[in-house]
C-alpha positions as CSV (number, residue, x, y, z in Angstrom):
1,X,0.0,0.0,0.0
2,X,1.2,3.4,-0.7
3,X,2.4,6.1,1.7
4,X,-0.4,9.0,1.3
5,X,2.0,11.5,2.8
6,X,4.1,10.6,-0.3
7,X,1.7,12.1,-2.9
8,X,1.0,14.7,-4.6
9,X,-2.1,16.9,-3.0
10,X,-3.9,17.1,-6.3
11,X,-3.7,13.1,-6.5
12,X,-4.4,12.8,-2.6
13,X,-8.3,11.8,-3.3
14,X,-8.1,10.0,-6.5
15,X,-5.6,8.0,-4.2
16,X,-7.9,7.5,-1.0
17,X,-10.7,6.4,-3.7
18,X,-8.5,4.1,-5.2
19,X,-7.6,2.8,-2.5
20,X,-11.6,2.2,-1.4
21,X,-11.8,0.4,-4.9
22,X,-14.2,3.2,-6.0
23,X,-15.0,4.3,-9.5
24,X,-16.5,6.2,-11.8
25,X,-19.5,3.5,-12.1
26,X,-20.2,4.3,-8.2
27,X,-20.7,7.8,-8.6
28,X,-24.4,6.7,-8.5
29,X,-24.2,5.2,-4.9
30,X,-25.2,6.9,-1.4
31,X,-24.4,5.1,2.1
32,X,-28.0,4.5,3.8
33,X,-27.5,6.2,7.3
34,X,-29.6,3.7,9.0
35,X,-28.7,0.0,7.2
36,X,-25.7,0.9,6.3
37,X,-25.8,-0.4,3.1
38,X,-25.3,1.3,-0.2
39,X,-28.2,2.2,-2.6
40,X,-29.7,4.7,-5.3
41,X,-32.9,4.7,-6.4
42,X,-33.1,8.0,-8.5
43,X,-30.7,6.9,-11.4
44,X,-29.4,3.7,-12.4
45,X,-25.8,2.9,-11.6
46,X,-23.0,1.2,-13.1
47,X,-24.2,-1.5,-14.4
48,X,-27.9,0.9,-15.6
49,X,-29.6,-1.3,-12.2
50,X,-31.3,0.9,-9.5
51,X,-29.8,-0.9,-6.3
52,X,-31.5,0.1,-3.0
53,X,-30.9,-0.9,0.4
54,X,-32.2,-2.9,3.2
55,X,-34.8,0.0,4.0
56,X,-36.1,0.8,0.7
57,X,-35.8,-2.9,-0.7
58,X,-39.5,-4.6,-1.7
59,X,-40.1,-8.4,-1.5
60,X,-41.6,-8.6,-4.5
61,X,-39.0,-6.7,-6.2
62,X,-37.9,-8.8,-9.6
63,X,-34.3,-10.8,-9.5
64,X,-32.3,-9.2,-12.3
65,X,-30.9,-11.4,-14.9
66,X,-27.9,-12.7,-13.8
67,X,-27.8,-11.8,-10.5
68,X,-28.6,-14.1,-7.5
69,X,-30.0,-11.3,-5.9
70,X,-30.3,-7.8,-6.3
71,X,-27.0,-5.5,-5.5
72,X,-24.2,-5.1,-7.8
73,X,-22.0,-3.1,-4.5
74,X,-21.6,-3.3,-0.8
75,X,-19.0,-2.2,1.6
76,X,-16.7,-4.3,3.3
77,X,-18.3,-5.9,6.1
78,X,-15.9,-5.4,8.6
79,X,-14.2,-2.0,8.3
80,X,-17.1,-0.4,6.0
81,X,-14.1,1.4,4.0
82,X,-14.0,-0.3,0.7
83,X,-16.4,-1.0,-2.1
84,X,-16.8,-4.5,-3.0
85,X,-18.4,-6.3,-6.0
86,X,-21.7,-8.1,-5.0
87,X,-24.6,-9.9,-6.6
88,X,-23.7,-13.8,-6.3
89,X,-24.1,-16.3,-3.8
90,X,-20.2,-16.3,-3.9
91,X,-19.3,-12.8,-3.5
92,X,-16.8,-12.4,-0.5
93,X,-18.1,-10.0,2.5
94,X,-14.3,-8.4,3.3
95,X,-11.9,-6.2,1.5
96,X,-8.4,-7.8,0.9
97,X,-7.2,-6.1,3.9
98,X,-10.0,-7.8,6.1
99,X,-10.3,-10.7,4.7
100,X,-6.6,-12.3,5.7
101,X,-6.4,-11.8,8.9
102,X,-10.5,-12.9,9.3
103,X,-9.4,-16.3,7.2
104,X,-6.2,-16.5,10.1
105,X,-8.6,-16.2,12.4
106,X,-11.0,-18.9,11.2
107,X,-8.1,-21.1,10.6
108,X,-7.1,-20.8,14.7
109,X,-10.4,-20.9,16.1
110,X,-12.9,-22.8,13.3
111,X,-13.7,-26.1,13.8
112,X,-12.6,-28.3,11.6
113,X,-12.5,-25.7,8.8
114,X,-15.5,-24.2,9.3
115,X,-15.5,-20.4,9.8
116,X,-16.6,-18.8,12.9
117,X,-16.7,-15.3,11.3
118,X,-18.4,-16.3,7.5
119,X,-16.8,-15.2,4.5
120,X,-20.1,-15.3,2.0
121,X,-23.3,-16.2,2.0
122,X,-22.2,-19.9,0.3
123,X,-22.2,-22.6,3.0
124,X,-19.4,-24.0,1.0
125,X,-17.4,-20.6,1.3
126,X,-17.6,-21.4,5.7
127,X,-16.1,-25.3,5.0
128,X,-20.0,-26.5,5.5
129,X,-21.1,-28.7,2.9
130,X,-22.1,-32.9,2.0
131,X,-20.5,-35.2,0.1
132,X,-23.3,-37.9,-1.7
133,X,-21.8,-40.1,0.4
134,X,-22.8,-38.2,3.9
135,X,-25.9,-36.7,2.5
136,X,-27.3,-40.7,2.7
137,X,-25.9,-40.7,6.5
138,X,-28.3,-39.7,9.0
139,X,-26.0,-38.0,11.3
140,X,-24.2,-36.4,8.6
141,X,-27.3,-35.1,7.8
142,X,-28.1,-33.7,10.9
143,X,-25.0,-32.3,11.3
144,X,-25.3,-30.7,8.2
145,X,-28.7,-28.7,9.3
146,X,-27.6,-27.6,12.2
147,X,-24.0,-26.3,10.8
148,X,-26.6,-24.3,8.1
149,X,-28.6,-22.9,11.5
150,X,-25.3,-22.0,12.9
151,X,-24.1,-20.2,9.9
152,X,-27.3,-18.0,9.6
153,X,-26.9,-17.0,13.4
154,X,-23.0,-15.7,12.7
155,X,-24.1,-14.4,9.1
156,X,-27.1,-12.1,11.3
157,X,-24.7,-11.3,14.1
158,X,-22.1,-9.9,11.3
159,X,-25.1,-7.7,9.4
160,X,-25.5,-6.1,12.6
161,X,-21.9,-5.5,13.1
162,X,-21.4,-4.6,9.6
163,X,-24.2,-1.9,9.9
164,X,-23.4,-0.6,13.4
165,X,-19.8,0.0,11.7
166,X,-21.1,2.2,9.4
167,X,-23.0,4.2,11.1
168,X,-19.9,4.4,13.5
169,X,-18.0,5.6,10.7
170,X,-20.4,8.1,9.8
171,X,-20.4,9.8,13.1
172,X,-17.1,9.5,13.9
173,X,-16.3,11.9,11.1
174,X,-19.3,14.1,11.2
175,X,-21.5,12.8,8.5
176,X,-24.8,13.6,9.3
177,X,-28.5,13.1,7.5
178,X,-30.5,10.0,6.1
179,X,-28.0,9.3,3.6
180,X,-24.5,10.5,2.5
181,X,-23.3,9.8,-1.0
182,X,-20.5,7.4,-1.7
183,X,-17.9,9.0,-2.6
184,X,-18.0,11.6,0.0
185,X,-18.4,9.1,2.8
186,X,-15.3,7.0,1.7
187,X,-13.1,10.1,1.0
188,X,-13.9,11.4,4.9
189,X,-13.6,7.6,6.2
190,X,-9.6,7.4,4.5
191,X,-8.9,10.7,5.6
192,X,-9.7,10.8,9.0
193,X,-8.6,6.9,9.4
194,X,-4.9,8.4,9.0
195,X,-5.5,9.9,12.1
196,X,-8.3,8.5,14.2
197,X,-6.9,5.2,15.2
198,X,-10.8,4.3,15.6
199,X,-11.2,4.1,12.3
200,X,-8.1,1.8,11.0
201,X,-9.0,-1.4,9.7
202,X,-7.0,-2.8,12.9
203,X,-9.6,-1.4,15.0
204,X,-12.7,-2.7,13.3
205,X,-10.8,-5.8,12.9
206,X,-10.3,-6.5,16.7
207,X,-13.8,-5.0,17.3
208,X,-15.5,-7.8,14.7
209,X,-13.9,-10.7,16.4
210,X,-14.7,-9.5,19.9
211,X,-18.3,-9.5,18.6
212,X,-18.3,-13.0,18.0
213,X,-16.7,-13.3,21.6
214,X,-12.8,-14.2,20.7
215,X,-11.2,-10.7,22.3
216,X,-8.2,-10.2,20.5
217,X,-4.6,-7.6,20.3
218,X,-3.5,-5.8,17.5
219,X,-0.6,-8.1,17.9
220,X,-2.3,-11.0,17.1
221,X,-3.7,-9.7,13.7
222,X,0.2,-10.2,12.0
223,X,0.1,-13.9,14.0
224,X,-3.6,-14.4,12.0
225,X,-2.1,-12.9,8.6
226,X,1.2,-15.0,8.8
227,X,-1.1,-17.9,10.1
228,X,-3.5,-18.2,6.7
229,X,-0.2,-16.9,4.2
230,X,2.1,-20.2,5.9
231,X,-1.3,-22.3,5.2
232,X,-1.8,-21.5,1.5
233,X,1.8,-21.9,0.9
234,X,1.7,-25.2,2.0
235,X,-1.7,-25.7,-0.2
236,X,0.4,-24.7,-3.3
237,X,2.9,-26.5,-2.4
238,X,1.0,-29.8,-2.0
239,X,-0.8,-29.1,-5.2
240,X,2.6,-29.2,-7.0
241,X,4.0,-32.3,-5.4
242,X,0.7,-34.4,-6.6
C-alpha cells in the first residue's frame, strides 16, 4: 500500500478512492445512514440497475438477470471502507485487507475448517457442505442442518456489526442526514482513518472478532495474517508435489 503522505495533494483523493476500490460507475451510490448499506434509487448505476438498500428494498422486487440477488456493490463488512463487487451467492463479505487476517482467524479458532466469522453467503465458502456419500448418513445429515442454522446465526450477528460499523464511521467523522453519497463518505472515512486510530481497519478488525466473543490484540492480527499466508503456501505446495 502506498504512503499518502508521499503524494501529490492534487492526487491525494483519486488516491484514497483508489484505494476504497471506487470508480467512476459508483458515482451513483449513497451510504443509507440507517442500514448501512449502499443504494440509489433516482438513477441507475453502473451497471444501468437501480440498487437500493435494506430499507427501501421490496419483497416482490424482480431478480435481475444474472444476478442471485439484487446488489451489484456493498461495503466491506468489517471496516465499511471499501467498495466491493456483489450480486452472487459467492461474493466475498471483506476487502483484501480484512479478509486475511479474518481467514487466520478462522483457521485458529474454526472447527474443523468451518469459519466462525463467515466469509459469503455460500455454505461452501464457511467449510459446511455434503459429500453424496454423507448426504445418505443420518448423522451427517443432521450435522449438516444444524451447521446451516449456525451459519445463519453468525451471518445475522455480522449484518449487525457490519451496519453498526457504518453508522460508527459516519459519526465518527461528522456525517450527518439519512444518507450521505458514496464518494464523500469514503473520501472522509480514508482521511480521517490516517489519524483516528478508531477508524483503521486494525480497530474494526479486533472490534468484529470481539463481537463474535474471541477478544483479541493488535498483535495478534500479524500472527492471524502469517497464520493463513504459511497455510496456502503449504496448499500450493501440496498441489505441485501431486
Amino acid at each position: 500500500m502506498t504512503n499518502p503522505t508521499d503524494i501529490a495533494p492534487d492526487d491525494h483523493d483519486a488516491h484514497l478512492l483508489g484505494e476504497a476500490h471506487f470508480h467512476a460507475g459508483h458515482e451513483a451510490l449513497a451510504v443509507c445512514a440507517t442500514c448501512g448499506e449502499l443504494f440509489r434509487e433516482d438513477r441507475p448505476g453502473a451497471l444501468g440497475l437501480s440498487q437500493r438498500c435494506g430499507c427501501r428494498r421490496t419483497p416482490d422486487e424482480a431478480r435481475w438477470d444474472g444476478f442471485d440477488f439484487n446488489e451489484w456493490a456493498c461495503l466491506c463488512r468489517c471496516c465499511g471502507q471499501v467498495v466491493l463487487r456483489s450480486g452472487s451467492r459467492w461474493s466475498v463479505w471483506f476487502c483484501q485487507d480484512c479478509k486475511e487476517p479474518i481467514r487466520g482467524f478462522n483457521l485458529t479458532y474454526g472447527w474443523q475448517g468451518t469459519s466462525i466469522i463467515p466469509i459469503g453467503r455460500h455454505s461452501l465458502m464457511n467449510g459446511i457442505g455434503l459429500s453424496p456419500v454423507e448426504i445418505e448418513d443420518l448423522q451427517h445429515s443432521e450435522r449438516f442442518v444444524e451447521d446451516i442454522k449456525n451459519l445463519v446465526g453468525r451471518s445475522d450477528l455480522l449484518s449487525r456489526w457490519a451496519a453498526d460499523r457504518v453508522r460508527l464511521n459516519l459519526e465518527l467523522v461528522g456525517l450527518a442526514g439519512p444518507s450521505v453519497p458514496l464518494r464523500e463518505y469514503l473520501l472522509e472515512t480514508s482521511r480521517r482513518a490516517l489519524v483516528d486510530p478508531r477508524l483503521t481497519r486494525e480497530a474494526a478488525l479486533v472490534g468484529l472478532m470481539a463481537q463474535f466473543r474471541v477478544p483479541v490484540t493488535t498483535e495478534e492480527l500479524d500472527y492471524f495474517r502469517r497464520r493463513i499466508a504459511e497455510w496456502m503456501e503449504s496448499v500450493k505446495q501440496g498441489r505441485e508435489n501431486e
